[in-house]
N, C-alpha and C positions, 0 to 999 in steps of 0.2 A: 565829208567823211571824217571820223574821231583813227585819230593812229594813239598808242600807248606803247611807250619806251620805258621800258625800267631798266636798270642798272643799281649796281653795291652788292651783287651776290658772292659766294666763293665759300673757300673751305675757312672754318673757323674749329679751332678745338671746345671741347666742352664746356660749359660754362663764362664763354667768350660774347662779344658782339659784333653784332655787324648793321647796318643800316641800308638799307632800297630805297631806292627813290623812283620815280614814275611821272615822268611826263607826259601831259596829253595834249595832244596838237588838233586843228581843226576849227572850222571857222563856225561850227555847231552851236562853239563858245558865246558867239554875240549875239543868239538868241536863248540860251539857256543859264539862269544864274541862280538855279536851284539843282544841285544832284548831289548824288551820292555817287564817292570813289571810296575804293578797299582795295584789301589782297588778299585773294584765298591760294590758298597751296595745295599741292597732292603731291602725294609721296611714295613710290612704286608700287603697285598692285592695288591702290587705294582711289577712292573716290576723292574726286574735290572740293575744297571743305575752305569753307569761310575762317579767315584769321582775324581780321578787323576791318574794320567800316568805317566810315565819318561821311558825316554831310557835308553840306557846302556850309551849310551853320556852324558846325564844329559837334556836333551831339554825335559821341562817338560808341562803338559796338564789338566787344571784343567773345571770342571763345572762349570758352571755362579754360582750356587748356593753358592759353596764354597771358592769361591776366595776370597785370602787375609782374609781366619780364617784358610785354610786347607796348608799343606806345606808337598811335598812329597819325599823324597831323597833315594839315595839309593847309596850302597857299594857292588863294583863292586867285589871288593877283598873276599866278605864273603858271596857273591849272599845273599844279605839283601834288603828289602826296609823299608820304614819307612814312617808313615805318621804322623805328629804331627798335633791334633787337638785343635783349640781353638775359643774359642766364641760361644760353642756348642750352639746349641739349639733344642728345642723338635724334631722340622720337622728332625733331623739328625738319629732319631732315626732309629737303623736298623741293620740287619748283615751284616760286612763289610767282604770280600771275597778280599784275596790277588789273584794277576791273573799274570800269566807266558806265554807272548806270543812268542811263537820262528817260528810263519806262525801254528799250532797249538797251540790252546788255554790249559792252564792247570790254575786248580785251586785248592784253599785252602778249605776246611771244614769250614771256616768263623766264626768270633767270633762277639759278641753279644758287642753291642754298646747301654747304654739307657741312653736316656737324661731328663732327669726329670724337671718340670717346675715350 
């Protein structure tokens, strides 16, 4: 089985940063060395909604909303992702959910992202 930990959420003020990280554990690992990890977020009343993506390549996939504040990487060596945020702002507010797609989805417990204005 895939488990996903993320952690770096919390309250930030406007136009502030903060960075997630996301761990994925699993012995899935030493048969698959192609996938796709992201974080999508939702944000009270809202549907869940892609934020960025990256392969295991590095070809990476971002939402109009956040391009060029959001940057997403990821270490192939340590099945990590990362997503470094900046220029936050209110509308970003939301639980951001690390996600492990190997043609089956898996995902994290999601940590709490609040942007203050």
């Amino acid at each position: 089985q895939v488990r996903l930990v993320e952690s770096g959420g919390g309250l930030v003020q406007s136009g502030g940063s903060l960075g997630l990280s996301c761990a994925a554990f699993g012995s899935i690992f030493t048969t698959f060395s192609i996938y796709n990890m992201g974080w999508y977020r939702q944000a009270p009343g809202k549907q869940r909604e892609m934020v960025a993506v990256i392969t295991s390549g590095g070809t990476t996939n971002y939402a109009d909303s956040v391009k060029g504040r959001f940057t997403i990487s990821i270490d192939n060596a340590k099945n990590m992702v990362y997503l470094q945020m900046n220029s936050l702002k209110p509308e970003d507010t939301a639980v951001y959910y690390c996600n492990l797609n190997l043609g089956t989805d898996y995902w994290g417990r999601g940590t709490l992202v609040t942007v203050s204005s």
